[in-house]
C-alpha positions in Angstrom: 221.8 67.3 196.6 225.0 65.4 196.4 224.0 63.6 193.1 223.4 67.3 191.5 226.0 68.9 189.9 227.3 71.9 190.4 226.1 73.3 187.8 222.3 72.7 189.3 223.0 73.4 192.2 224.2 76.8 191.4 220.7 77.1 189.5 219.0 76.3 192.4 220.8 78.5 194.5 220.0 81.0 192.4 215.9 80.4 191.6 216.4 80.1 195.6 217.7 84.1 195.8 215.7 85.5 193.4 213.1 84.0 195.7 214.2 85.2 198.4 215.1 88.6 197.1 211.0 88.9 196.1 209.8 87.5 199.3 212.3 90.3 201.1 210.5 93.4 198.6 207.7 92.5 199.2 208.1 92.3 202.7 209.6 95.8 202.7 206.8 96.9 200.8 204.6 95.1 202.8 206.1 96.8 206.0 206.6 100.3 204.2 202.5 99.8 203.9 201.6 99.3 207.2 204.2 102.2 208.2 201.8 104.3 206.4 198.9 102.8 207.6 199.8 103.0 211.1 201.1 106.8 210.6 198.1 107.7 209.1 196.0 105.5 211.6 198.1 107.6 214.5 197.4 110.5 213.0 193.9 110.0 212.8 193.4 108.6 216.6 195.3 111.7 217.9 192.6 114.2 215.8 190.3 112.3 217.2 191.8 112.3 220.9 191.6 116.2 219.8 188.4 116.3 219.2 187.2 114.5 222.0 189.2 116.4 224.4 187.7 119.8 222.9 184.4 118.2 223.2 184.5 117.3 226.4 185.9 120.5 227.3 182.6 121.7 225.4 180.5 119.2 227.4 182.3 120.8 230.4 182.0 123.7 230.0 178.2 123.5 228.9 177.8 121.8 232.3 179.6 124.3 233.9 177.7 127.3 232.3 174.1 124.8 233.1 175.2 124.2 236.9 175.8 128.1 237.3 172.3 128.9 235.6 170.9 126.7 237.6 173.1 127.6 240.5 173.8 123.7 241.4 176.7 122.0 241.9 177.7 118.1 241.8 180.5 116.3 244.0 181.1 112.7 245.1 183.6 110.9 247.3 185.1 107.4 247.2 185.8 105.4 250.6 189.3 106.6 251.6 189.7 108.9 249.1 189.3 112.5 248.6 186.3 115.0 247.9 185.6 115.7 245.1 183.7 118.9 243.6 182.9 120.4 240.5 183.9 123.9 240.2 180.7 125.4 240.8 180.7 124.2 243.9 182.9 126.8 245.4 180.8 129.8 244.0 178.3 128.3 245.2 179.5 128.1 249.1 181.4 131.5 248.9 184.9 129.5 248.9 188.2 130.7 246.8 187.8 129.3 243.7 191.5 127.3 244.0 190.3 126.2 247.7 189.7 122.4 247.8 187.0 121.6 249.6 187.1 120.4 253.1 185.3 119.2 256.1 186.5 122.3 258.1 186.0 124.5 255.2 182.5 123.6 255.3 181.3 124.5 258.8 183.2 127.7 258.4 180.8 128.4 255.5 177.0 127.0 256.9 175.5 129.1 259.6 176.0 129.0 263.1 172.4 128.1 264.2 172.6 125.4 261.4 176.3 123.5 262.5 174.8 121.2 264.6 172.0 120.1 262.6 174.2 119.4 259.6 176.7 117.2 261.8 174.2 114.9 262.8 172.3 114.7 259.5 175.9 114.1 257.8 176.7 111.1 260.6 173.0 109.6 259.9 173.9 109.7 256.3 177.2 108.3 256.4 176.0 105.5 259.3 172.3 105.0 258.3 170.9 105.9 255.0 170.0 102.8 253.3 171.8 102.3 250.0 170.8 103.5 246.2 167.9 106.1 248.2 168.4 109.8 247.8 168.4 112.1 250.8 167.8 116.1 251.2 168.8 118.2 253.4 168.5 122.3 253.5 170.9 124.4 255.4 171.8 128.5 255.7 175.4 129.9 254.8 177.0 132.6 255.3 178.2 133.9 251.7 180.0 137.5 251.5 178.4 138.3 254.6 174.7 137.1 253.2 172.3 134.5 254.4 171.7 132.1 251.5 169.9 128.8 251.7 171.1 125.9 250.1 169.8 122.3 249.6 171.9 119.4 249.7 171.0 115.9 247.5 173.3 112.9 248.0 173.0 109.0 247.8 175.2 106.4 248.8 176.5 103.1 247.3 177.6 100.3 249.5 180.2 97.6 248.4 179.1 93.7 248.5 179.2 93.1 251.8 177.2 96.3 253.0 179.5 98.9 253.7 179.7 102.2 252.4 181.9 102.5 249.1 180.7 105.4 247.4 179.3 109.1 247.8 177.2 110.9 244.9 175.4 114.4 245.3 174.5 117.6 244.5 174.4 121.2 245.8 171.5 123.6 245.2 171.2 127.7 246.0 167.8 127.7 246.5 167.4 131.2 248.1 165.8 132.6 245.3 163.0 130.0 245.1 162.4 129.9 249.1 162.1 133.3 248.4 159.5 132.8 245.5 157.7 130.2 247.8 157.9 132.8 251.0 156.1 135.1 248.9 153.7 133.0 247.5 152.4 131.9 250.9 152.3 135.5 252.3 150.2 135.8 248.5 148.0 133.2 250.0 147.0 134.0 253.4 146.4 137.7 252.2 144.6 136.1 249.1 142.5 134.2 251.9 142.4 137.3 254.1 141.1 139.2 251.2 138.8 136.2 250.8 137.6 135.9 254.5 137.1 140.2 254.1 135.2 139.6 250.5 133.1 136.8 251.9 132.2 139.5 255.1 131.5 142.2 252.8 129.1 140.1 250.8 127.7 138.7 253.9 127.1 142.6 254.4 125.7 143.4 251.3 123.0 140.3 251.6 121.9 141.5 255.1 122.0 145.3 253.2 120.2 144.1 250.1 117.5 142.2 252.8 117.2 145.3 254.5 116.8 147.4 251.1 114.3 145.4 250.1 112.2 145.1 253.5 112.3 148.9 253.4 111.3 148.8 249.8 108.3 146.4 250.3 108.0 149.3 253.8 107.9 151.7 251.7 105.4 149.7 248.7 103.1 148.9 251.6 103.0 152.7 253.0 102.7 154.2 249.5 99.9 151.5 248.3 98.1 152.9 251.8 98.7 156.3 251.6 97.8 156.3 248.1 94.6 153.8 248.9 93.9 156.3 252.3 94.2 159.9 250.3 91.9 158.3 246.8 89.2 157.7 249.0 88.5 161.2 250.3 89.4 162.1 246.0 86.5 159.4 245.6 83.8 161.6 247.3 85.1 165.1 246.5 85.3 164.3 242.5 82.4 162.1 242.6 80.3 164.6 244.1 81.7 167.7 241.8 80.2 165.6 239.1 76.8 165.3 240.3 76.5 168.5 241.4 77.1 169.3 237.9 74.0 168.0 236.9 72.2 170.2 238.9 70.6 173.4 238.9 72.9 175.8 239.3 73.5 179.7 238.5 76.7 181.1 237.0 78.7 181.6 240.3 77.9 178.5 241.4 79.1 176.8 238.4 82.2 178.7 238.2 83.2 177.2 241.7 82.0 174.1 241.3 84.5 174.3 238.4 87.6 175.5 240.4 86.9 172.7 242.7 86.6 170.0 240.5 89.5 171.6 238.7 91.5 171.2 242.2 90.7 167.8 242.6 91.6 166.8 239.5 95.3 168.3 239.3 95.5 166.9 243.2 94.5 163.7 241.9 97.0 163.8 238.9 99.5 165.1 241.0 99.3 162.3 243.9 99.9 159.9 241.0 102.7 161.4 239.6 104.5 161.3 243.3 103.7 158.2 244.0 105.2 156.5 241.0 108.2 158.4 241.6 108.1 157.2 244.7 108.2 154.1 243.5 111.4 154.5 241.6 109.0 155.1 238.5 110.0 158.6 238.0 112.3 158.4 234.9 110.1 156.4 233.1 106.3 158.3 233.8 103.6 157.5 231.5 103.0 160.2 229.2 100.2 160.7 226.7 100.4 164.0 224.5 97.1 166.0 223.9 96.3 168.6 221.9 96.6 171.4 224.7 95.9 175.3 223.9 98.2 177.3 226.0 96.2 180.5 225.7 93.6 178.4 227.0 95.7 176.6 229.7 97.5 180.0 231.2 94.2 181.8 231.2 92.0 179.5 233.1 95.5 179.2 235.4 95.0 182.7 236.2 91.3 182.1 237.1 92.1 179.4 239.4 94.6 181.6 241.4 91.8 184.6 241.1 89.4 182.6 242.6 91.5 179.6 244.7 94.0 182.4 246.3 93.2 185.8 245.8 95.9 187.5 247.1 98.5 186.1 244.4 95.8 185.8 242.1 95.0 189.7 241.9 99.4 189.9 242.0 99.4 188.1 238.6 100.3 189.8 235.1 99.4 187.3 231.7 101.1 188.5 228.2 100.3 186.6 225.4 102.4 186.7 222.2 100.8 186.2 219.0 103.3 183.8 218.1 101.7 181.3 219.9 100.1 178.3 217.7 96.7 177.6 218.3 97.6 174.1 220.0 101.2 171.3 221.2 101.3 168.2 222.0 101.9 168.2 226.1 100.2 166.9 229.1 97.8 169.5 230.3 97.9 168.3 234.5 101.8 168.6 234.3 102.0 171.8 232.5 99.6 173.4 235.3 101.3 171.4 238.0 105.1 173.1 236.7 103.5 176.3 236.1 101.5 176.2 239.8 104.4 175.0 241.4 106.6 178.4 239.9 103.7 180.4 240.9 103.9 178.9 244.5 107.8 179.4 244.9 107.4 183.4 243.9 104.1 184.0 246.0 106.0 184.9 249.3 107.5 188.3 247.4 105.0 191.2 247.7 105.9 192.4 243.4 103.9 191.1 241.1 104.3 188.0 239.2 104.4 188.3 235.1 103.2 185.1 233.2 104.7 185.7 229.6 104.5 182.9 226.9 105.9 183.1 223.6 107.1 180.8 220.4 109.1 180.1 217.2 109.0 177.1 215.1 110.8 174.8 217.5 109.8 176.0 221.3 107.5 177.4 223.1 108.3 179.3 226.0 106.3 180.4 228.8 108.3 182.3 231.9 107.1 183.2 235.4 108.9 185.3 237.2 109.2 188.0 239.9 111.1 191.6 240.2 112.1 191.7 244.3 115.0 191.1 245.9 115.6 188.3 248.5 113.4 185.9 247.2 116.4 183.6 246.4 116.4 181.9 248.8 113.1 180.2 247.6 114.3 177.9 245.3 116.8 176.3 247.7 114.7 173.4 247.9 116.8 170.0 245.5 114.6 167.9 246.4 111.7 169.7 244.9 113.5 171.1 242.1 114.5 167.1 241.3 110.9 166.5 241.1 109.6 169.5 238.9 112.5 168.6 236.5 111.4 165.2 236.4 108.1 166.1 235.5 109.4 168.3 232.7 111.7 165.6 231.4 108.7 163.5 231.4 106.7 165.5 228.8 110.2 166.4 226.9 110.3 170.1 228.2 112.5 171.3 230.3 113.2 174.2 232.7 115.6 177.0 232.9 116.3 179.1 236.1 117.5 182.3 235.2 118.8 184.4 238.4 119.7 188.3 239.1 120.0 190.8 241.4 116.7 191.0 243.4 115.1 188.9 240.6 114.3 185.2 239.5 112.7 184.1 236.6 111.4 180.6 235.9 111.0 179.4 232.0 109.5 176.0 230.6 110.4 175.2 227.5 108.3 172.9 225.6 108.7 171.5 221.6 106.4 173.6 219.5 105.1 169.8 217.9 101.5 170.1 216.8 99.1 167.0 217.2 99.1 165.1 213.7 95.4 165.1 212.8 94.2 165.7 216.5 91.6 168.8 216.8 92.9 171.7 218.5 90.7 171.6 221.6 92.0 173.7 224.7 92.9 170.5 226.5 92.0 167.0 226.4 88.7 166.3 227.9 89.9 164.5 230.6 91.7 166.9 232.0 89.9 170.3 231.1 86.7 169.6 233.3 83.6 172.3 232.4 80.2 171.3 233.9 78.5 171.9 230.5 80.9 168.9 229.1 80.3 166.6 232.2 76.2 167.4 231.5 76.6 166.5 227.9 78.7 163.4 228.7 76.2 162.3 231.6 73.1 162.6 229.3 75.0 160.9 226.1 75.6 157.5 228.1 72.4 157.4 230.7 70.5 156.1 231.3 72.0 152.0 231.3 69.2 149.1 230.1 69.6 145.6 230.4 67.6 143.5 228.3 65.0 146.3 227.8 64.7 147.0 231.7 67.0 149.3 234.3 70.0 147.5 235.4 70.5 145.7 239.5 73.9 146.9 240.6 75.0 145.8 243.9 77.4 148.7 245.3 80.2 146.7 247.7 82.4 149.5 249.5 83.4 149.7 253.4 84.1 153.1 253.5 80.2 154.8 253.6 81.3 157.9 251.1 82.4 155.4 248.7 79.0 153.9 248.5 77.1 157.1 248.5 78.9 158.4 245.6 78.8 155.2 243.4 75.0 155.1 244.3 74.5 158.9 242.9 76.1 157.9 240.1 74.3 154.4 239.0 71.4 156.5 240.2 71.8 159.2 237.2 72.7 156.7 235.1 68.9 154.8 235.4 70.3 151.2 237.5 68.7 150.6 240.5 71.1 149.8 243.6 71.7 147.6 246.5 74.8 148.3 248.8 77.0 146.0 251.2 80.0 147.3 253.4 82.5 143.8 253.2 83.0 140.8 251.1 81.0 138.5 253.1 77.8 140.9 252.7 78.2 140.9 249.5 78.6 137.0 248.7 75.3 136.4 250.6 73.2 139.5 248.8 74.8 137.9 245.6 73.0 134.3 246.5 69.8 135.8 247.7 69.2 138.4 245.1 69.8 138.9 241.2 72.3 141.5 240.4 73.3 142.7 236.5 76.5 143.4 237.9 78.5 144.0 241.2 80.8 146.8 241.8 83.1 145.4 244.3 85.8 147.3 246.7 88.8 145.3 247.2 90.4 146.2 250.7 87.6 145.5 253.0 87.2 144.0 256.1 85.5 140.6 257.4 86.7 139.6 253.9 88.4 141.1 251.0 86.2 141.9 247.7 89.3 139.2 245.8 88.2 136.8 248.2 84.3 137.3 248.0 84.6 137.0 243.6 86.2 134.0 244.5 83.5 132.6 246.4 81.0 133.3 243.8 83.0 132.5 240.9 83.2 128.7 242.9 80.1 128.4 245.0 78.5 126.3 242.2 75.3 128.9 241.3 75.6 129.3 237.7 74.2 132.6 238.2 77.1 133.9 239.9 79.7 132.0 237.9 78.7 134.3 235.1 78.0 137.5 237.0 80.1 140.5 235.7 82.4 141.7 239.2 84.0 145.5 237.9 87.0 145.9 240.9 86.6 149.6 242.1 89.9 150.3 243.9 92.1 153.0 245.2 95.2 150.8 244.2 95.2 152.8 240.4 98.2 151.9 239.4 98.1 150.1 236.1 99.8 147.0 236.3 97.9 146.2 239.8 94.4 146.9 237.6 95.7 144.5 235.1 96.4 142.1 237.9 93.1 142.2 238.7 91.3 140.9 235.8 93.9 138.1 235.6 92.6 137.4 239.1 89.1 137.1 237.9 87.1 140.0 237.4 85.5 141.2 234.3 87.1 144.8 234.6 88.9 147.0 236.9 88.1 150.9 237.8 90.9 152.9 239.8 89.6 155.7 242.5 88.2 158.2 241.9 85.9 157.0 239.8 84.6 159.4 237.0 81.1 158.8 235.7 82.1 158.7 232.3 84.3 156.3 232.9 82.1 153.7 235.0 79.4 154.4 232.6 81.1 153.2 230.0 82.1 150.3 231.8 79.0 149.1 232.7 77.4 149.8 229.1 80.1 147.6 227.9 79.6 144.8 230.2 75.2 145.0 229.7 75.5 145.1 226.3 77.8 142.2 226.4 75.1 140.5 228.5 72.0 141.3 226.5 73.8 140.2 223.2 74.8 136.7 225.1 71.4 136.1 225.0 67.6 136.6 223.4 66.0 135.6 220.7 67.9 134.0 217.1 69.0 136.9 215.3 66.6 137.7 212.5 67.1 140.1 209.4 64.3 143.4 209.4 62.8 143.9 206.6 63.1 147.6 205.0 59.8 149.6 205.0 58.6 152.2 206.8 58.9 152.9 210.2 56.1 154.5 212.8 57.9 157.6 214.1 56.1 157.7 216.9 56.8 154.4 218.9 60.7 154.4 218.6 61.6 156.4 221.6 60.3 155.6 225.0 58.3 159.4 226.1 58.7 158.7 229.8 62.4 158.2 229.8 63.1 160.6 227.5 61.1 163.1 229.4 63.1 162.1 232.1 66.2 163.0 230.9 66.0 166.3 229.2 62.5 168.0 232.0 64.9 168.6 234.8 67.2 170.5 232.1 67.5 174.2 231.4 66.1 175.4 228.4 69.4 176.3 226.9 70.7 172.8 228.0 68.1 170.8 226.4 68.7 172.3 223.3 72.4 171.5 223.4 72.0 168.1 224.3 69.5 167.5 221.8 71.7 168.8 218.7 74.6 166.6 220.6 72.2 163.9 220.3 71.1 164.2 216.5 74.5 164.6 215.1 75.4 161.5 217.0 72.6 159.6 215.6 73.7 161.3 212.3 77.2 160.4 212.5 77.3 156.7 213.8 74.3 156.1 210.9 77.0 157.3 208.9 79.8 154.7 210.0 77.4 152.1 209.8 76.8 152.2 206.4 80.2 152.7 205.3 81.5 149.8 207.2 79.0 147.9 205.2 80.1 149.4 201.9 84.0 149.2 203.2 82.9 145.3 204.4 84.5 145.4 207.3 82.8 144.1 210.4 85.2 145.3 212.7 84.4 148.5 211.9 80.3 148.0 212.2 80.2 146.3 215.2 82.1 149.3 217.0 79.7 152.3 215.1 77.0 149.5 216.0 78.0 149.2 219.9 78.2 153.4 219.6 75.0 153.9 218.5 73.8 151.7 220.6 74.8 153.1 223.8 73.3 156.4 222.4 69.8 155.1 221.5 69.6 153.8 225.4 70.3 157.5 226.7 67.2 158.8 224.8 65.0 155.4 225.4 64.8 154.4 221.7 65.2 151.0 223.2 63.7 149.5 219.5 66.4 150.8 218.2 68.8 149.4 220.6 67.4 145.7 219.6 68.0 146.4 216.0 71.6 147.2 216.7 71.9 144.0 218.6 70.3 141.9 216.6 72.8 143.9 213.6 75.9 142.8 215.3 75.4 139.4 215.7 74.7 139.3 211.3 77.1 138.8 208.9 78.0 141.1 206.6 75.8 139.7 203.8 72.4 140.2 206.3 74.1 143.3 207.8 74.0 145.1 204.0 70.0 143.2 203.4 69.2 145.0 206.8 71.1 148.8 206.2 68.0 150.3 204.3 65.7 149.5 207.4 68.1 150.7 210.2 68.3 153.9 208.3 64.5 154.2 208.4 64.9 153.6 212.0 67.2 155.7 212.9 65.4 158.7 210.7 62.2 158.0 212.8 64.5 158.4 216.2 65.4 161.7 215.4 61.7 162.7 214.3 60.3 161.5 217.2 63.1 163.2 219.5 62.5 166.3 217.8 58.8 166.2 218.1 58.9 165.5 221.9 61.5 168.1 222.7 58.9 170.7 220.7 56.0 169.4 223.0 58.6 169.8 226.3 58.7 173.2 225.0 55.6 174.1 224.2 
C-alpha cells in the first residue's frame, strides 16, 4: 500500500466506498424487505390466530350446544391439580352456573340413599380400577327439588411407575332413557301378560271349537237317526199308498187314498227341508223350479184341509183373480208347506180364513188371512218364522206380515217367471200325486225282463215293513223275490242262489249292507263280483247317496222309495245286463212282420184284466202314443246321425215294449243299440215294421179283452 501513491490510493478508497455504499443499500433494502415481509407475515399469523380462536369458539360452542342435546358433560382431573368441568356439567347437576365444582358440592347434589354408594365406588376407582379401562357408575340427584338419574363414565391413566396421574370422564342425564327402558319393560310383561291371556283364550277356543264340533258330529249323528228312524215308517206309508193305487177302488176311496198320499208326501218333503237346515244347510236348499198352477195348487189346498181337518177346512174362503197366469216357476211342496203353515197359525181364531191370490207382470201374490182380534199373539213364534222365511228365500219369494187391529194377514209373494218351454201342468209329477198318474206310471214300466225271463231280486232290509213294501212293489213290477233281514243273510243267499240284482239296506244289524257288498264284491265268485247291489237307505241326503256308489254299489235309492223311481232303477241296471251279453249283434232284415207273435198274450193280459174298463183304455192310448213317439225319435236320430240320441229313444222304447210283453221287440232294440249308425239306418225300415205290428197286435188283444 506503501508503494502506491496517493493518488491510487485515493482511487481505491474510493472504488472501496462506492462499495460499500452499494453493499449498505442494498442491505437497507434488503432489511426494508423483510420488514415487510415480516409485517405482512405478522399480520397474517394474527388473522389466522383470529380465526382459529373463532373457530374453536365455534368448535366450543358446537360441543357445548351437542353435550346439552345430548345432556352429557365431560370433565378430567390431573394428580394434584384441580377439577375440571365443562360448562355443561353444572346444568347438568343443578349447580350455579359460576360454581366450580367440588367434592362437597357434589354430595350436596346426589341423593341421600345414593352418598354412600358413590363414596366407595369413587375410593375403588381412585385405589383400584386398573389403568386405560372405563368404568360406569349410575347415581340419583336431587335437581330443583327433582329426582334425576345420572350415569357417570371415567378412566384413569397412571404414570410410569403405576400410580395414578390422570382422570378422564363423562357425565350423563339418563332419566329420560331409564324412563324409556322403565316403560318398555312394563310394555313387556303386559305384552307377555297379554300373551299368557291370548295363549288362555285360544286354549279356550280349542277346547270350545272340540266341543262345537263333538256337538256337531252329536247333533249329525241324531239327525242321520232321526231322519233314518222317521223315513222308515214314510217307507211303508208311501209305499203302500202306491199299491193301493193299483187296486180296485171307488171314488171315495180314491179321493183318500189321495189326501193320504198327498200327506206323506209334503211330510216327507218337509222332514227334508228341516233336516238340512238343521244341518246348517238352510241358506243354501236345493231348489228345482216346476211349472206349478196355482189355481190348481190353492184348490186342491182347500181339499186337503176339507177332508184332513174339517173344522178349518169348512172356515176357508178361496178367491181367485183372473190375473193369474196359467202357470210359475216354484216348488210346489214349499208353496203348500208356506201356505199350510199360515193356515195353521190362523186356525185357533173362530172367523174365517180368506185365501186370495192375485198377479201383475212381476208377482204373484197369494194372502191368507184372518178378521178377529187377539190372534196376535200367534205369530210370536222367531224361530218358526226364521224357518218359513227361509223356505221362501229358498224359492226366491218372500213373505210379508201385515198386522191391524183384531187382524193379521199373511202374503207370499212369488216372481211371476213362467217356465221357458216347460208345459204348464198343475204341478210337477213328482209332487202332484193322483192315483190315475201312479196307475199309468206303474203299467208304463212293469213288468221288468231279464234276458227274456222275470227278474230274481233279493230284498235285504231288517226292519220287516221295509221288506214287505219293496216286495209289493218288485211283485207289480213282474221280478220274483227272495228276502233277508242282515248283511250276513244276505251274503250267504247271494252264494247259494242266483239273484239279477240285490236291493240292499245299509244300517243293519249282525253286519251292515256296506260290509256284506264288500264281501261279495271280494269273495272270489265271479257271479257276485258282477252282481248289480242298488243301496236302499233312509240316509237321502245327496252327497251320502253319491258316497255310496263311490263305495261300490251300482246305484243308490233314498227312503221312501217310490215305484217309479226303483223301477226305473232296476230297468236300467237289467237292460244293462242283458245287453252285456247274448248273441253277436246281427242286422234284421226289412220285410214284413207277423202281427200276431210280437206281444206275449199272457203277460199282456196280465197287465191290463185286473183294470177298469175306463183304465184299460187309458193305458192303452198311453201305450200307443209312446210306441208312436219313441218310433219317431228313433228315426230321426238316425237321420240327425247321432247315436247319443238313438240309444236313449232306443233304451225308452225298450223299457215300454217290456210293460206290454212285446219282448221281440225288446231284442230288436238291443240288438239296435249295440249297431253303428251305418247298420242302425240298414235296420230302421224293419224296426218300423215291428213296431207297427206291436200296436196291431195290442189293439187286437185289448178288442178281444173287451169283447
Amino acid at each position: 500500500m506503501n508503494d502506491i501513491s496517493a493518488s491510487e490510493r485515493i482511487a481505491i478508497l474510493e472504488r472501496r466506498l462506492r462499495r460499500a455504499t452499494l453493499a449498505r443499500e442494498e442491505a437497507e433494502s434488503i432489511l426494508e424487505r423483510r420488514s415487510r415481509e415480516l409485517v405482512y407475515l405478522n399480520e397474517k399469523l394474527s388473522a389466522r390466530e383470529d380465526e382459529l380462536v373463532r373457530r374453536l369458539g365455534e368448535e366450543t360452542q358446537h360441543l357445548l350446544y351437542a353435550q346439552r342435546t345430548a345432556e352429557i358433560a365431560t370433565f378430567h382431573r390431573k394428580r394434584g391439580e384441580a377439577f375440571f368441568a365443562s360448562p355443561e356439567f353444572n346444568r347438568l347437576l343443578g349447580l350455579p352456573a359460576d360454581q366450580r365444582p367440588n367434592e362437597q358440592a357434589l354430595l350436596q347434589v346426589i341423593h341421600p340413599l345414593d352418598r354412600e354408594r358413590m363414596l366407595r365406588a369413587e375410593k375403588d376407582f381412585y385405589q383400584h380400577a386398573p389403568a386405560n379401562t372405563e368404568m360406569a357408575y349410575e347415581c340419583r340427584i336431587l335437581k330443583a327439588g327433582e329426582k334425576r338419574w345420572l350415569r357417570w363414565v371415567m378412566r384413569r391413566e397412571n404414570d410410569d411407575e403405576g400410580l395414578f396421574m390422570y382422570v378422564f370422564g363423562s357425565v350423563q342425564d339418563i332419566t329420560g332413557q331409564r324412563r324409556a327402558d322403565r316403560h318398555a319393560r312394563a310394555m313387556a310383561l303386559i305384552a307377555d301378560r297379554r300373551v299368557k291371556q291370548l295363549t288362555r283364550v285360544r286354549d279356550e277356543l280349542a277346547a270350545s271349537r272340540q266341543e262345537a264340533e263333538q256337538a256337531y258330529r252329536a247333533k249329525s249323528q241324531f239327525l242321520a237317526m232321526m231322519s233314518h228312524d222317521i223315513r222308515t215308517p214314510l217307507n211303508g206309508l208311501l209305499g203302500m199308498t202306491d199299491m193301493l193305487a193299483l187296486g180296485e177302488l171307488n171314488a171315495a176311496q180314491r179321493e183318500r187314498l189321495d189326501v193320504a198320499h198327498e200327506a206323506a208326501t209334503q211330510l216327507h218333503r218337509q222332514i227334508e227341508d228341516i233336516v238340512a237346515m238343521a244341518r246348517g244347510e238352510g241358506s243354501d236348499l236345493d231348489y228345482e223350479p216346476q211349472p206349478v198352477s196355482i189355481r190348481h195348487s190353492l184348490n186342491n189346498m182347500v181339499r186337503f184341509w176339507c177332508a184332513g181337518q174339517p173344522d178349518v177346512g169348512a172356515r176357508l174362503r178361496l178367491t181367485l183373480s183372473n190375473t193369474l197366469p196359467e202357470a210359475v216357476a216354484s216348488d210346489p211342496t214349499r208353496l203348500r208347506h208356506l201356505l199350510d203353515a199360515f193356515i195353521e197359525r190362523l186356525r185357533g181364531a173362530e172367523a174365517e180364513i180368506e185365501i186370495h191370490a192375485d198377479a201383475d207382470p212381476q208377482h204373484v201374490r197369494i194372502a191368507v188371512g184372518c178378521l178377529q182380534a187377539g190372534i196376535e199373539s200367534h205369530d210370536r213364534r222367531s224361530a218358526e218364522r226364521h224357518i218359513l222365511n227361509r223356505l221362501a228365500e229358498s224359492m226366491g219369494a218372500r213373505i210379508d206380515v201385515q198386522r191391524d187391529v183384531g187382524s193379521l194377514r199373511y202374503v207370499l209373494i212369488l216372481a211371476n217367471t213362467p217356465m221357458p218351454g216347460a208345459t204348464t201342468t198343475p204341478a210337477a209329477e213328482e209332487h202332484d200325486y193322483s192315483p190315475e198318474r201312479e196307475i199309468a206310471a206303474a203299467a208304463e214300466i212293469a213288468p221288468l225282463r231279464c234276458a227274456g225271463r222275470r227278474p230274481v231280486v233279493l230284498v235285504v232290509d231288517d226292519v220287516e215293513i221295509n221288506r214287505f213294501v219293496l216286495v209289493q212293489m218288485l211283485d207289480a213290477l213282474g221280478c220274483d223275490v227272495d228276502t233277508a233281514a242282515d248283511g250276513r243273510q244276505a251274503v250267504d243267499c247271494a252264494l247259494q242262489s242266483r239273484y239279477d240284482i240285490i236291493l240292499m239296506d245299509i244300517r243293519m244289524p249282525v253286519m251292515s249292507g256296506t260290509e256284506a257288498m264288500r264281501v261279495l264284491r271280494a269273495c272270489g265268485d265271479t257271479r257276485t263280483e258282477r252282481l248289480p247291489i242298488v243301496a236302499v237307505t233312509a240316509h237321502a241326503d245327496p252327497a251320502e247317496l253319491a258316497e255310496l256308489v263311490e263305495q261300490g254299489f251300482n246305484a243308490a235309492l233314498g227312503k221312501p222309495v217310490q215305484l217309479s223311481r226303483i223301477a226305473t232303477t232296476l230297468q236300467t241296471l237289467l237292460a244293462c245286463e242283458s245287453d252285456g251279453a247274448g248273441a253277436s249283434p246281427h242286422t234284421p232284415e226289412a220285410g214284413a212282420v207277423s202281427p200276431t207273435d210280437q206281444i206275449d198274450s199272457g203277460h199282456f193280459m196280465s197287465i191290463f184284466g185286473p183294470l177298469p174298463p175306463e183304465r184299460r183304455r187309458m193305458l192303452l192310448d198311453v201305450a200307443v202314443a209312446d210306441f208312436e213317439r219313441l218310433g219317431g225319435a228313433i228315426a230321426t236320430a238316425v237321420d240327425n246321425d247321432s247315436a247319443a240320441a238313438l240309444d236313449q229313444a232306443s233304451h225308452s222304447l225298450k223299457g215300454v215294449a217290456g210293460n206290454f210283453g212285446a219282448f221281440a221287440l225288446m231284442d230288436t232294440l238291443a240288438m239296435l243299440r249295440r249297431m253303428d249308425m251305418a247298420e242302425a239306418r240298414v235296420a230302421l225300415p224293419a224296426l218300423q215294421n215291428q213296431i207297427e205290428a206291436v200296436i196291431e197286435q195290442a189293439r187286437a188283444l185289448f178288442e178281444a179283452n173287451e169283447a
